[in-house]
Structures are given as structure tokens and as C-alpha cells.
N, C-alpha and C positions, 0 to 999 in steps of 0.2 A: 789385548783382550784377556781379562781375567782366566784363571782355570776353574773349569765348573766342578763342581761337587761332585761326589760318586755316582748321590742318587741323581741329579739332571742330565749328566755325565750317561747313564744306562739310559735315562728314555731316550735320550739326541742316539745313542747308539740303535735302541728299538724302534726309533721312527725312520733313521734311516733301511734299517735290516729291511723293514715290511713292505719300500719300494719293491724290491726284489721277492718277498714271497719266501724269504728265506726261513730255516729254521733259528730258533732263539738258543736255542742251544750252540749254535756256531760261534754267540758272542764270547770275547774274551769275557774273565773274571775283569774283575778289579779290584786292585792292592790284594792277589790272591793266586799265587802261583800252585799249580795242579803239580807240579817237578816230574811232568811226563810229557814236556817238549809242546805245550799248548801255550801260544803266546797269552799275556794276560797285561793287562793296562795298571802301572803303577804309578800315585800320585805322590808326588811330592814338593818339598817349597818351589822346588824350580818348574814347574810344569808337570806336564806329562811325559811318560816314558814308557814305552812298549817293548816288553820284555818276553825271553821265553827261559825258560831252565828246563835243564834234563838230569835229573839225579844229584841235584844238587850243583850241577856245573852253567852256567851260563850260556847261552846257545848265542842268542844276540842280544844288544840294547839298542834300538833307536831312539831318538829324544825327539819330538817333533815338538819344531816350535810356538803350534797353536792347535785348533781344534780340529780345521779342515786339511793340516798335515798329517795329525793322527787317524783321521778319518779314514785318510787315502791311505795309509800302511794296514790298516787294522780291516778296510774291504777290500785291500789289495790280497791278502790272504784267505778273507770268507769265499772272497767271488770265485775264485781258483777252486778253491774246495767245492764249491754248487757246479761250477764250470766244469769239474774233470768228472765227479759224478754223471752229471749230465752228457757228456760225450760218452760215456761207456756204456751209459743207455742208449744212446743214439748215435755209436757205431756208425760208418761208413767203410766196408771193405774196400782194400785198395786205392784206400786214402791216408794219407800224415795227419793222425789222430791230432794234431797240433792246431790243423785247420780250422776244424770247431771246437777246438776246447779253444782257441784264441780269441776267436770270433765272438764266442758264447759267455766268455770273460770280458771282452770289452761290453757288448750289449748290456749286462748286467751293471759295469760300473757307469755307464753312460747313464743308464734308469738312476742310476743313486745322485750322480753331478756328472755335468756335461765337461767341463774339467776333466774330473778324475778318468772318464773313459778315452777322453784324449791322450791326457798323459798313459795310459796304461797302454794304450794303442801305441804309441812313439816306444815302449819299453819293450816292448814284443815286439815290435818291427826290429830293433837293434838285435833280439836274440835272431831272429829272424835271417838276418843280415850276414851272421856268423855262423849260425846253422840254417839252412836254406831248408824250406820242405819239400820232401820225398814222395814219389807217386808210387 
């Protein structure tokens, strides 16, 4: 599959974002590094690559091999961000804040591809696995 353009590249990002009701401001730039540790989507001959920089210094590169790999990195970090706000609103005392923020991250990417909430669920169960939740 070809790699999409910028601008079809932003609406396939904006039409996914609006399953969730998200804010638009959450999406990354593209080919446009903030150099304040916000991931941002850079095109180039080889595909896509999802980037982050902090001050100049390189945080990560991912390279995903198509659109719906990019997709899943790039809502794998929005959903989190909606996900952990959302838990601090809706707090449970005497609970592993982990609970609903995990739960409330899979919902979310499940709304966007039923994939990607799968796989998010098997990646949090792994953390899970090694750190057990607390009561």
C-alpha cells in the first residue's frame, strides 16, 4: 500500500480521532517536530516514521510498516492520554488506578479497530503479568 500524503494522511488520522470523541489537538504534527517530547509523524521515501524529540535529542523512532501499524502506535499514545485523564476524573478509592485507566484504554482503542483494542489488551495484560494490581 502506497504511503498517503500529508493532507489524506491528517483526515484518515481525524476520522479516526472522532470515533472516540477525542480532542484534535491530541494528533501528532506531521513532518513537524514541537522539540518538546510530543510524538509527531514524519514522511519520508521509505514510509512513515513516528517520531518524538526533546531538545533536540531523539526520544524514539518507530518505523511502521503501513498505515494500520502507524495507526496503532500513534492511538496507542492518544488513547492513554484520554485514558489517564479520564481515570483521575473518575477516581475509585481503594483501587489500582490501573484498573480503569487500562480498561478505559482498551474501550477506546476497540471503538477505533477491533484489532487494535485486542492487541492493546494482550500488551497490558503482559504489564500486568509482571506488575499485578494492588487493592
Amino acid at each position: 500500500m502506497p504511503t498517503l500524503n500529508p493532507d489524506d494522511l491528517q483526515k484518515r488520522l481525524v476520522t479516526e480521532l472522532r470515533k472516540v470523541n477525542g480532542d484534535i489537538e491530541l494528533l501528532p504534527e506531521i513532518n513537524h517536530s514541537n522539540d518538546f517530547a510530543k510524538p509527531f509523524i514524519e514522511l519520508d521515501g521509505h514510509g512513515y516514521n513516528y517520531v518524538c524529540r526533546e531538545r533536540g535529542e531523539e526520544i524514539f523512532r518507530k518505523m511502521p510498516f503501513d498505515i494500520d501499524e502507524l495507526l496503532y502506535e500513534v492511538f496507542d499514545n492518544l488513547t492513554f492520554e484520554m485514558a489517564t485523564k479520564w481515570e483521575v476524573q473518575n477516581r475509585k478509592e481503594n483501587e489500582d488506578f490501573r484498573l480503569q485507566l487500562f480498561a478505559k484504554q482498551v474501550d477506546l482503542m476497540t471503538t477505533i479497530n477491533a484489532d487494535f483494542g485486542q492487541r492493546i489488551n494482550n500488551k497490558l495484560q503482559r504489564i500486568l503479568k509482571f506488575q499485578p494490581l494492588t487493592s
